[in-house]
DRENDREN-660097 format. One record per residue (C-alpha): residue in one letter; x, y, z; chain. Coordinates in nm, 2 decimals. Example, Ala and Ser with C-alpha at 12.3 -4.5 7.8 and 13.67 -1.06 7.14 Angstrom:
BEGIN
<site><residu>A</residu><X>1.23</X><Y>-0.45</Y><Z>0.78</Z><chaine>A</chaine></site>
<site><residu>S</residu><X>1.37</X><Y>-0.11</Y><Z>0.71</Z><chaine>A</chaine></site>
//
This chain:
BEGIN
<site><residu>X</residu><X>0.00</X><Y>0.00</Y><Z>0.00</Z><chaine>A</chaine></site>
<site><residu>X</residu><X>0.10</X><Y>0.35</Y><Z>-0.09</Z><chaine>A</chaine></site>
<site><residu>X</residu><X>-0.03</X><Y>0.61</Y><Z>0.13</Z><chaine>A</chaine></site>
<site><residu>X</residu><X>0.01</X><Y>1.00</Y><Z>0.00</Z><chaine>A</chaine></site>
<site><residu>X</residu><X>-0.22</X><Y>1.29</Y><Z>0.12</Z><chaine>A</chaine></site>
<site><residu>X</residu><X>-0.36</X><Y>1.59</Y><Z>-0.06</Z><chaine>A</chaine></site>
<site><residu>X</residu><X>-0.46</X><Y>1.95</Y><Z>0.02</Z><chaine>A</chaine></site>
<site><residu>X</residu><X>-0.84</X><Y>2.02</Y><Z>-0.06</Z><chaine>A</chaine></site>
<site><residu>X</residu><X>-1.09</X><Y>2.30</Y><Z>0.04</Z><chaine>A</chaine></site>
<site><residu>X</residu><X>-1.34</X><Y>2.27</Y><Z>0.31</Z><chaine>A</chaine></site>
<site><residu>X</residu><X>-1.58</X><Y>2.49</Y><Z>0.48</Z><chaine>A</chaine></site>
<site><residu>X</residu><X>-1.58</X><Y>2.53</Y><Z>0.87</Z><chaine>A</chaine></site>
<site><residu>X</residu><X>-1.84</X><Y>2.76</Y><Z>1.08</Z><chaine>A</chaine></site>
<site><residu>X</residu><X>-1.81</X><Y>3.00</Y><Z>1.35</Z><chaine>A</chaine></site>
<site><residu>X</residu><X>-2.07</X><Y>3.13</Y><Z>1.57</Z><chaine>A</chaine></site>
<site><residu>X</residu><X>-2.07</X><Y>3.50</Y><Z>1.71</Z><chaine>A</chaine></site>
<site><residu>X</residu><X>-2.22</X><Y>3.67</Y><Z>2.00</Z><chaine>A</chaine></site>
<site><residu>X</residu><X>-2.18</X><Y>4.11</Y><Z>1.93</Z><chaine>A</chaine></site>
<site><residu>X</residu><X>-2.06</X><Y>4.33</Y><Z>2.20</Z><chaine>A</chaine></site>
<site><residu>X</residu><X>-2.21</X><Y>4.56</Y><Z>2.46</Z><chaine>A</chaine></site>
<site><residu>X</residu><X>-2.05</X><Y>4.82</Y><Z>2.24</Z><chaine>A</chaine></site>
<site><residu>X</residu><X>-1.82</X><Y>4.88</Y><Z>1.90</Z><chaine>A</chaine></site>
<site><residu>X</residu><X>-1.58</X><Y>4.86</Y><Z>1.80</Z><chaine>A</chaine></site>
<site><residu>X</residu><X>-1.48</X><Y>4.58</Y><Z>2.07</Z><chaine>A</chaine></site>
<site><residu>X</residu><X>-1.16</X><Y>4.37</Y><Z>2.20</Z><chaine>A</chaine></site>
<site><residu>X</residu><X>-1.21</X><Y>3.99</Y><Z>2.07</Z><chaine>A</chaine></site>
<site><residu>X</residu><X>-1.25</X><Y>3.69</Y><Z>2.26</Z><chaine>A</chaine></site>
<site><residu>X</residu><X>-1.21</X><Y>3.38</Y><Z>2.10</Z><chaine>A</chaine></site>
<site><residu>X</residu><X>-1.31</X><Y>3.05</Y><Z>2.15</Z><chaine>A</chaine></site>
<site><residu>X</residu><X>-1.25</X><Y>2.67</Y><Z>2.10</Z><chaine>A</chaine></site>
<site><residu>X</residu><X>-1.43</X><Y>2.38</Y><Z>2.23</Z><chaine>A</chaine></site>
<site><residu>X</residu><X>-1.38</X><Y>2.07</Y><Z>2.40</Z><chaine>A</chaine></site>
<site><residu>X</residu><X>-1.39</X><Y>1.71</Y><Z>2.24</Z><chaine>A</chaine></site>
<site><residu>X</residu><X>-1.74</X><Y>1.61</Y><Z>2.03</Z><chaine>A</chaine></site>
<site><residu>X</residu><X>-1.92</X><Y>1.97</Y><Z>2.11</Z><chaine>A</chaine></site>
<site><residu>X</residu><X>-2.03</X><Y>2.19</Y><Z>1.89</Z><chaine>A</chaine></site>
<site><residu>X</residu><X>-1.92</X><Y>2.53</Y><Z>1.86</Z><chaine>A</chaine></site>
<site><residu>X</residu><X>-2.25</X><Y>2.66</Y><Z>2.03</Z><chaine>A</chaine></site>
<site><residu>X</residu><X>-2.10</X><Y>2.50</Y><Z>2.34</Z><chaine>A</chaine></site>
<site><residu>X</residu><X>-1.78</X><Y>2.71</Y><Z>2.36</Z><chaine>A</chaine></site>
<site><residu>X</residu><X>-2.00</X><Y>3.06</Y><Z>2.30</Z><chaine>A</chaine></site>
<site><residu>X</residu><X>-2.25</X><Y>2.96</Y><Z>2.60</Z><chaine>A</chaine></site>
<site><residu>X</residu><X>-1.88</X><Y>2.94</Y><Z>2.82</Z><chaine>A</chaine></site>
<site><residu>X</residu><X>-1.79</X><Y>3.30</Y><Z>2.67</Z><chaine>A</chaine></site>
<site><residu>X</residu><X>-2.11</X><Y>3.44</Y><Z>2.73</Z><chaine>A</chaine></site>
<site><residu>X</residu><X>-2.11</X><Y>3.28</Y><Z>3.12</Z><chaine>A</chaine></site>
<site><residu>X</residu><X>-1.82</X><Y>3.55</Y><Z>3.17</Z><chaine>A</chaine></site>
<site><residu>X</residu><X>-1.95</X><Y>3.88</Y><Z>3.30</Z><chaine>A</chaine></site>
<site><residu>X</residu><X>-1.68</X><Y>4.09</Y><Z>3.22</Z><chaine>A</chaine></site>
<site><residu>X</residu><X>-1.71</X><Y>3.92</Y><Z>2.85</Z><chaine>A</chaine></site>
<site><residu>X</residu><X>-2.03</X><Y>4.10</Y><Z>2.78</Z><chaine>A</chaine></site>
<site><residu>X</residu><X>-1.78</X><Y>4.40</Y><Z>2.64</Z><chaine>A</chaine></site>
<site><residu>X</residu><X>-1.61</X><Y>4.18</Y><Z>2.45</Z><chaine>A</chaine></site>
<site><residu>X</residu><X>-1.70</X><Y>4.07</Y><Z>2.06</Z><chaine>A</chaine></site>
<site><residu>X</residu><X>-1.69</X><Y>3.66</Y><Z>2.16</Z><chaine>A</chaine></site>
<site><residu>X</residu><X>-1.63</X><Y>3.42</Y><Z>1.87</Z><chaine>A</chaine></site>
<site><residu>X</residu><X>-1.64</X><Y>3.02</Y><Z>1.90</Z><chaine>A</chaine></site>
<site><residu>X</residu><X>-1.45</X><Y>2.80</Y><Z>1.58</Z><chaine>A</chaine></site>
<site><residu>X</residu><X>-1.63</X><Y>2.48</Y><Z>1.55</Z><chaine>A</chaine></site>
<site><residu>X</residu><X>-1.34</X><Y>2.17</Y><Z>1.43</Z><chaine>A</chaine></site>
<site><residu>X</residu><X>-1.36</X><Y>2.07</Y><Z>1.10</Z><chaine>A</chaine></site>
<site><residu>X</residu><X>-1.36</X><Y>1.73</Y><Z>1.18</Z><chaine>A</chaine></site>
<site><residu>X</residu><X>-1.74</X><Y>1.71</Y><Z>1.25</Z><chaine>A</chaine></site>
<site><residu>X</residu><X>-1.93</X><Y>1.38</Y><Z>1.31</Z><chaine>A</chaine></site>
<site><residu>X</residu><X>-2.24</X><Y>1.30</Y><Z>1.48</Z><chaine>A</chaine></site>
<site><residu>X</residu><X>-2.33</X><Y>1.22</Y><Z>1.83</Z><chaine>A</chaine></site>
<site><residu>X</residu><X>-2.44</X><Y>0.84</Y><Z>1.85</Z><chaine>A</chaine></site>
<site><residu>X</residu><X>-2.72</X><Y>0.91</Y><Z>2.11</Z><chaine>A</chaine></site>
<site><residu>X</residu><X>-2.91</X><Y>1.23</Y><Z>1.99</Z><chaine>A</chaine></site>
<site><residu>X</residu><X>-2.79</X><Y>1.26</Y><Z>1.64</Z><chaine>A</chaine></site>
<site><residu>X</residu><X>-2.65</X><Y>1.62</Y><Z>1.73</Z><chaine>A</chaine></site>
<site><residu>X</residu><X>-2.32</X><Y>1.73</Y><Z>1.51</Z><chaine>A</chaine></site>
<site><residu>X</residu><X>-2.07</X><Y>1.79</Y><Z>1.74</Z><chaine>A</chaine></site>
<site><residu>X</residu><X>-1.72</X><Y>1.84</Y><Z>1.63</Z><chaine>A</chaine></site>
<site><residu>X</residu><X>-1.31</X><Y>1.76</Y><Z>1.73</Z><chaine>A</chaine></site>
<site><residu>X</residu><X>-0.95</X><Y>1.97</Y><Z>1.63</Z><chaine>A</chaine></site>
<site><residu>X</residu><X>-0.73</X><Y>1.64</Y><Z>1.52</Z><chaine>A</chaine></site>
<site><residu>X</residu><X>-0.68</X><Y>1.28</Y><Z>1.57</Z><chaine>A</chaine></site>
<site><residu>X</residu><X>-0.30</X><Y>1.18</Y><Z>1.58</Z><chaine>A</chaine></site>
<site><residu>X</residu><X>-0.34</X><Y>1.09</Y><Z>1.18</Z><chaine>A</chaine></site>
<site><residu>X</residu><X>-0.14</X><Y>1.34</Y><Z>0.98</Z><chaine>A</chaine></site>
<site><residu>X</residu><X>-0.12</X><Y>1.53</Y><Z>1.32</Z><chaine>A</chaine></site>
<site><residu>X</residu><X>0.12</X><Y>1.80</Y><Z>1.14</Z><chaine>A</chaine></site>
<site><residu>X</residu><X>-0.11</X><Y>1.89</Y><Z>0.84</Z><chaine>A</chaine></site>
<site><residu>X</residu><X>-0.40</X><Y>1.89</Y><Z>1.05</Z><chaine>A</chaine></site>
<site><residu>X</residu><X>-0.24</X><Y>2.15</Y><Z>1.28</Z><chaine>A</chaine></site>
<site><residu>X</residu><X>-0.11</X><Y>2.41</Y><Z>0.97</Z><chaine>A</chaine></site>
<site><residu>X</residu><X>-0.49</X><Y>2.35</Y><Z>0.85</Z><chaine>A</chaine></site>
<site><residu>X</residu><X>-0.62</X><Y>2.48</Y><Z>1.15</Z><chaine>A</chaine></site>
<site><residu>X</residu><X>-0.41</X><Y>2.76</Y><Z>1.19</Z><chaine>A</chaine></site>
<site><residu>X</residu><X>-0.52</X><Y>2.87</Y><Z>0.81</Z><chaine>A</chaine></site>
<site><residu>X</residu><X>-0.87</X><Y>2.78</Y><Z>0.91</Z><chaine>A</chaine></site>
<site><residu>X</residu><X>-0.84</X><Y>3.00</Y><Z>1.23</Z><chaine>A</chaine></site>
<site><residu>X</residu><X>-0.64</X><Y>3.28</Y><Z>1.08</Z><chaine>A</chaine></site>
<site><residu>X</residu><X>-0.93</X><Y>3.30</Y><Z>0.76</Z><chaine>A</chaine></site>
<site><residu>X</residu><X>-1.20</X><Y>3.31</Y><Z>1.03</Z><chaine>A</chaine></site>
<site><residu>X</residu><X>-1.08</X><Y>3.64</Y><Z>1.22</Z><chaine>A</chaine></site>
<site><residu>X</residu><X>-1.02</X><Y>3.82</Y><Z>0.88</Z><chaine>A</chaine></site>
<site><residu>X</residu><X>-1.37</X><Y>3.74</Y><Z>0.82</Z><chaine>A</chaine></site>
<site><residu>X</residu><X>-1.50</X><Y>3.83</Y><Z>1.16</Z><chaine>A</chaine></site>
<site><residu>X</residu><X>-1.28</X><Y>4.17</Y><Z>1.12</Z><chaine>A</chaine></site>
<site><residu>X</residu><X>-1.44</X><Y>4.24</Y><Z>0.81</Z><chaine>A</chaine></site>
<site><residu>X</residu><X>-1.78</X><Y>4.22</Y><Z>0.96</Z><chaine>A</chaine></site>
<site><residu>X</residu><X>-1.73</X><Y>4.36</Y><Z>1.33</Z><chaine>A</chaine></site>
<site><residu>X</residu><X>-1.53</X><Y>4.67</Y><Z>1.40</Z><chaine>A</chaine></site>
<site><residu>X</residu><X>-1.29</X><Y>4.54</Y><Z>1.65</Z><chaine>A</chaine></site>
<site><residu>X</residu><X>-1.04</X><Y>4.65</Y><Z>1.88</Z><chaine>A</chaine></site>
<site><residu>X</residu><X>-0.70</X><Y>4.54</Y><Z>2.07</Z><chaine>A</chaine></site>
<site><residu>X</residu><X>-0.69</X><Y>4.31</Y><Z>2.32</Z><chaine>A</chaine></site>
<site><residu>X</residu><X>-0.72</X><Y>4.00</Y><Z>2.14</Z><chaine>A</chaine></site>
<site><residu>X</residu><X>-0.79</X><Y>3.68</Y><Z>2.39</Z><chaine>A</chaine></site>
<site><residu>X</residu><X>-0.82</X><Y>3.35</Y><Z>2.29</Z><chaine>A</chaine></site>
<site><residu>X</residu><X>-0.97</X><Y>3.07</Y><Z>2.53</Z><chaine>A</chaine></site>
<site><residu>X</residu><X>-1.02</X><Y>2.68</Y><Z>2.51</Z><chaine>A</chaine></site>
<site><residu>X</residu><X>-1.13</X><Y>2.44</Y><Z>2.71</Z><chaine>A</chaine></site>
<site><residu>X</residu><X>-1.03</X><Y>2.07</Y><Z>2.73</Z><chaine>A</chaine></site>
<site><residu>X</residu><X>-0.91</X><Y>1.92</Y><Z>2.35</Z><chaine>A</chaine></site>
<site><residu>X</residu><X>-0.93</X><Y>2.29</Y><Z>2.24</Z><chaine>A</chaine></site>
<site><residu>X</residu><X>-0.71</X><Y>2.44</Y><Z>2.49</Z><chaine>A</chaine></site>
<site><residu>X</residu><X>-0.42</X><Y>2.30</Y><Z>2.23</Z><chaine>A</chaine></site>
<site><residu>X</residu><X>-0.60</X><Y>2.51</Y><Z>1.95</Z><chaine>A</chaine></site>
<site><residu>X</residu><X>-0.62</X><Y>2.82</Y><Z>2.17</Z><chaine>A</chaine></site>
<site><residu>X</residu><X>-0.24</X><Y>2.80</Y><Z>2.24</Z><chaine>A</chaine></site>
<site><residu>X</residu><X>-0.15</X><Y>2.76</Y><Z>1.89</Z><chaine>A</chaine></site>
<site><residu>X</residu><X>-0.35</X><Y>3.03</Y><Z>1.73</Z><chaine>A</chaine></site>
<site><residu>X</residu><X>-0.29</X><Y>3.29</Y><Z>2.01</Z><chaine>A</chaine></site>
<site><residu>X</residu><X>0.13</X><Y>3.16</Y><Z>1.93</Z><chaine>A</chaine></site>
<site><residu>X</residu><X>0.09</X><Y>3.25</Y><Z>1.58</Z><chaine>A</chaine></site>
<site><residu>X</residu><X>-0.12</X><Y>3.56</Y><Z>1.64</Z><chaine>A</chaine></site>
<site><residu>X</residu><X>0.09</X><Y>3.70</Y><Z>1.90</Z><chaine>A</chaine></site>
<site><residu>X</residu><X>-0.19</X><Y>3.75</Y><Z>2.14</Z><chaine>A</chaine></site>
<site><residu>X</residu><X>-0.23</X><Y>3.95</Y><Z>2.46</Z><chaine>A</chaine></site>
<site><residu>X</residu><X>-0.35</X><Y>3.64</Y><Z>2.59</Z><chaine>A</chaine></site>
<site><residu>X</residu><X>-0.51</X><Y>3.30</Y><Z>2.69</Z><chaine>A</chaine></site>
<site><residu>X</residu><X>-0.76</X><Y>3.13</Y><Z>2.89</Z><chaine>A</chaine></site>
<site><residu>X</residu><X>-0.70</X><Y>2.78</Y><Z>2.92</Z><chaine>A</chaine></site>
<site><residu>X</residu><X>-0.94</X><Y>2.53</Y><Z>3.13</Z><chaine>A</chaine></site>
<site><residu>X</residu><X>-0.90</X><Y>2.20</Y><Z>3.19</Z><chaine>A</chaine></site>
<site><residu>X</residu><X>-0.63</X><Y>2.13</Y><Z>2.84</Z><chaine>A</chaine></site>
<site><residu>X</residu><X>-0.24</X><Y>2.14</Y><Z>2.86</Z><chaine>A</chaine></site>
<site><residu>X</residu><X>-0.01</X><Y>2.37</Y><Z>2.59</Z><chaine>A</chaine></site>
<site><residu>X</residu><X>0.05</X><Y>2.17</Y><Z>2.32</Z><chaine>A</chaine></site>
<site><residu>X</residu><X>0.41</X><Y>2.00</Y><Z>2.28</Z><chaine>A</chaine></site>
<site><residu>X</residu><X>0.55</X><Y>2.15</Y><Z>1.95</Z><chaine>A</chaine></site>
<site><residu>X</residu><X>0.52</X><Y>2.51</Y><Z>2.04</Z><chaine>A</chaine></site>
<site><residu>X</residu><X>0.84</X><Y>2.60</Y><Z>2.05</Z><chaine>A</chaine></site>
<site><residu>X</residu><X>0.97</X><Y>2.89</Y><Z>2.36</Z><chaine>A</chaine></site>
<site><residu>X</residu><X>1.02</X><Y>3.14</Y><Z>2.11</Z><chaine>A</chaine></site>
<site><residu>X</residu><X>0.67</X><Y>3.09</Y><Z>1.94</Z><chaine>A</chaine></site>
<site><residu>X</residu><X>0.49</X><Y>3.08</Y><Z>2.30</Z><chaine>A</chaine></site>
<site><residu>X</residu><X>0.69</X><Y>3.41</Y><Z>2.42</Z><chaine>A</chaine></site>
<site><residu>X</residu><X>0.40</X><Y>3.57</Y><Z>2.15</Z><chaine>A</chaine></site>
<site><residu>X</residu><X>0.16</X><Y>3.50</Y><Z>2.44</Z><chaine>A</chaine></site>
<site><residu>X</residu><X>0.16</X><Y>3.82</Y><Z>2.63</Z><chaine>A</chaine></site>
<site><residu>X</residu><X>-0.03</X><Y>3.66</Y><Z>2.91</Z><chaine>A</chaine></site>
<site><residu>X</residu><X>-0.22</X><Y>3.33</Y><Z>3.01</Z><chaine>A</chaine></site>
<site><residu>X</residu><X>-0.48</X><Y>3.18</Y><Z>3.28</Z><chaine>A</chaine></site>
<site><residu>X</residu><X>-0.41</X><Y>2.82</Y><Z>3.35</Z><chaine>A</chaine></site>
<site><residu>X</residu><X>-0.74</X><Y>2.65</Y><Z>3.54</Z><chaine>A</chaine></site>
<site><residu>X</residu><X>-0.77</X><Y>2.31</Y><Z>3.65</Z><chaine>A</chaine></site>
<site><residu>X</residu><X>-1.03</X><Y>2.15</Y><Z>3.90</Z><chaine>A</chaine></site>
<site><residu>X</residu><X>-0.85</X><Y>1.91</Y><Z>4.19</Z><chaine>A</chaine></site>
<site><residu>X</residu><X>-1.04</X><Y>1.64</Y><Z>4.03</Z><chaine>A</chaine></site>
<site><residu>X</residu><X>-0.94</X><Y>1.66</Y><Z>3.66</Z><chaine>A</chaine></site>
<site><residu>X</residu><X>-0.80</X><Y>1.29</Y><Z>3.60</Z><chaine>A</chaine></site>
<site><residu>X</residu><X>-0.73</X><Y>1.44</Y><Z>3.22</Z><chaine>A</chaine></site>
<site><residu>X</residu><X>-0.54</X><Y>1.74</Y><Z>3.29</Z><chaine>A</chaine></site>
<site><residu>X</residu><X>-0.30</X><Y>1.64</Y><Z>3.58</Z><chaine>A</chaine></site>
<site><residu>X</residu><X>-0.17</X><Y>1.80</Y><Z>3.84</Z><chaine>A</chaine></site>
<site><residu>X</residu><X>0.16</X><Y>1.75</Y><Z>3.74</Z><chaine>A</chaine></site>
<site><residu>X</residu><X>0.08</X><Y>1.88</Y><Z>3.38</Z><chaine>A</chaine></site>
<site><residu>X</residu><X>-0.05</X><Y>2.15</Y><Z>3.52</Z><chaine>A</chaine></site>
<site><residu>X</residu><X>0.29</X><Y>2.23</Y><Z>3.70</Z><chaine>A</chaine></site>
<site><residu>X</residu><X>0.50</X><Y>2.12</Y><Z>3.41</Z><chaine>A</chaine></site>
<site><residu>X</residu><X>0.28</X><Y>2.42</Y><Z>3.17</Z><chaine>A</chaine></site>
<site><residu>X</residu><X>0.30</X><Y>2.70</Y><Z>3.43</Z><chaine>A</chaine></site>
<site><residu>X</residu><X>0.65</X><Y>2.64</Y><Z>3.38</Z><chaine>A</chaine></site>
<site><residu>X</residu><X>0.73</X><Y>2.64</Y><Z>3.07</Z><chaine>A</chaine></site>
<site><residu>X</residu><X>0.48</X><Y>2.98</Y><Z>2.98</Z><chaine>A</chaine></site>
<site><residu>X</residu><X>0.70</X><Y>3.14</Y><Z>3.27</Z><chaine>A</chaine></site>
<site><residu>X</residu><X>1.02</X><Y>2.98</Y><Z>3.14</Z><chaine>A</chaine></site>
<site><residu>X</residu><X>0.86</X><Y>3.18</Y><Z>2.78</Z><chaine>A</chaine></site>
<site><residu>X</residu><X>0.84</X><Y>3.47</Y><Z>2.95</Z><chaine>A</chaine></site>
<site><residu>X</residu><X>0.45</X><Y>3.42</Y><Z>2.97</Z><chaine>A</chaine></site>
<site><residu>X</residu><X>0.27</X><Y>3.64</Y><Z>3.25</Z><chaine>A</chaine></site>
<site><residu>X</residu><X>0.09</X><Y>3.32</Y><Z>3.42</Z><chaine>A</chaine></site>
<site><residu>X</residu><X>-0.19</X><Y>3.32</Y><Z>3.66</Z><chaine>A</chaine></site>
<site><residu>X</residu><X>-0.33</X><Y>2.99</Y><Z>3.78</Z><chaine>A</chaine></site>
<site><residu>X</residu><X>-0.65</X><Y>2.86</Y><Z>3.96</Z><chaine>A</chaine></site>
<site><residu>X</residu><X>-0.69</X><Y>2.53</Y><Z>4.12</Z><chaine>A</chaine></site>
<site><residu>X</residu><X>-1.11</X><Y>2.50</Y><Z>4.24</Z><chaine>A</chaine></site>
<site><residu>X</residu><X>-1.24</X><Y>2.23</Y><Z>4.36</Z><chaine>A</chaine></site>
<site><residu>X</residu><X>-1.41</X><Y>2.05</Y><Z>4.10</Z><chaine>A</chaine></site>
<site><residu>X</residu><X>-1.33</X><Y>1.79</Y><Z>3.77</Z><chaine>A</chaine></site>
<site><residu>X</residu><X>-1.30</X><Y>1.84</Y><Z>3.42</Z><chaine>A</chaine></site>
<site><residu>X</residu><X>-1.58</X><Y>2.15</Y><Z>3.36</Z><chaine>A</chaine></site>
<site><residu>X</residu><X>-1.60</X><Y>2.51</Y><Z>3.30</Z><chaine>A</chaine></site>
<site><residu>X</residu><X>-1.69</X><Y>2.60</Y><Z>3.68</Z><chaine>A</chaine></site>
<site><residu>X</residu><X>-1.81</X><Y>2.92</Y><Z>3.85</Z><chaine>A</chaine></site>
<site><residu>X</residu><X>-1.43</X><Y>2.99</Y><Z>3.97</Z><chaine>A</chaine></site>
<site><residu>X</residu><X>-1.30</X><Y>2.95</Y><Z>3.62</Z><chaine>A</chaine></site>
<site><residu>X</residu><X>-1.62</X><Y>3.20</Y><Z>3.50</Z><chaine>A</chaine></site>
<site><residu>X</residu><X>-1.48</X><Y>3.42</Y><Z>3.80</Z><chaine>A</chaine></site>
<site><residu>X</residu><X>-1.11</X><Y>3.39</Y><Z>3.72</Z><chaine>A</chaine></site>
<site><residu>X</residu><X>-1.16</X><Y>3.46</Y><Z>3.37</Z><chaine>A</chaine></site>
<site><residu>X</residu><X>-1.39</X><Y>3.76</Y><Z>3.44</Z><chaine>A</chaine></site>
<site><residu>X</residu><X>-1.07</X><Y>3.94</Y><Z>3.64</Z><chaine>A</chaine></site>
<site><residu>X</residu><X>-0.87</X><Y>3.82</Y><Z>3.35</Z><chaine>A</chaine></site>
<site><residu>X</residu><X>-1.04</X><Y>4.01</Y><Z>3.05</Z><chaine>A</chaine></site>
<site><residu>X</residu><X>-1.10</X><Y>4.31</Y><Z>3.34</Z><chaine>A</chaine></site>
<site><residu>X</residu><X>-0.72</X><Y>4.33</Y><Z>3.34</Z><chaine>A</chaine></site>
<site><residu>X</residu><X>-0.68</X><Y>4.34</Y><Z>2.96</Z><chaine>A</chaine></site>
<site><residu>X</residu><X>-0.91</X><Y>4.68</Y><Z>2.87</Z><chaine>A</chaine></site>
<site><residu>X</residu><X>-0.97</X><Y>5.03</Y><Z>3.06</Z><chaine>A</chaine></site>
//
């Protein structure tokens, strides 16, 4: 067997929730394992500070259905062609806030947030954007960002509940290091809770966008 791959064209979707005001700083968003992007914009829109704030949520390309209710849900990447699929992404991502910017006035500070599978994708695309920052919930920074790449990232909030069996305590240790190592402003939260979007990490993330704008 010969195996070879092939660049093609696809369509993704994003889902946008318009700001208290305009033009406004963006807030970006990537969701978990087999969600839709609906989910992620219901976590924006949780965050009280965020109502000032022009929130965008990418769905994955790689959609499929939920077995159970039928419901398309979506992931980032499998480990097949792990590479391509993250280059794709970052093309996909980068095409989706020149079309957002198009549509909404917006202004600086750009955030970008994930949680779970697409705490990965908010690293990367805040790396390659240089943004002012991330909110990361219950996912760890992805491996092949390099320390030059993740010294783009201006600033960072790393949340994890006590109870996360996915994202460990000592991952969590291991990734507030290395964004300090980067040169990364880090805060962290610990709550007490398992692998979810709680009210701490709505709280904690509500302080962070506070710190970003006047």
């Amino acid at each position: 067997m010969i195996e070879r791959t092939i660049a093609t064209t696809t369509h993704g979707r994003f889902v946008v929730a318009p700001a208290s005001r305009s033009p406004a700083p963006l807030l970006v968003g990537f969701h978990g394992y087999a969600e839709p992007a609906e989910a992620m914009l219901e976590r924006l829109r949780s965050i009280p500070a965020a109502e000032r704030w022009l929130r965008v949520s990418i769905q994955g390309l790689n959609r499929f259905y939920q077995r159970r209710t039928g419901e398309v849900i979506a992931g980032w990447m499998t480990r097949q062609d792990r590479e391509l699929a993250i280059a794709d992404n970052l093309a996909y991502v980068a095409a989706v806030l020149d079309a957002v910017s198009r549509e909404w006035p917006t202004t600086a500070p750009t955030i970008f947030s994930g949680f779970s599978q697409g705490v990965a994708m908010a690293f990367r695309a805040a790396a390659a954007a240089g943004a002012n920052g991330v909110i990361a919930a219950g996912g760890d920074v992805p491996p092949e960002i390099s320390r030059d790449r993740l010294a783009a990232v201006e600033s960072a909030l790393l949340c994890r509940g006590t109870r996360d069996e996915w994202y460990t305590a000592k991952t969590f240790a291991a990734d507030r290091q290395r964004l300090s190592d980067s040169g990364v402003t880090v805060t962290t939260l610990e709550f007490d809770g398992g692998h979810e979007w709680s009210g701490d990490v709505i709280a904690a993330a509500s302080r962070f966008l506070e710190g970003h704008i006047a």
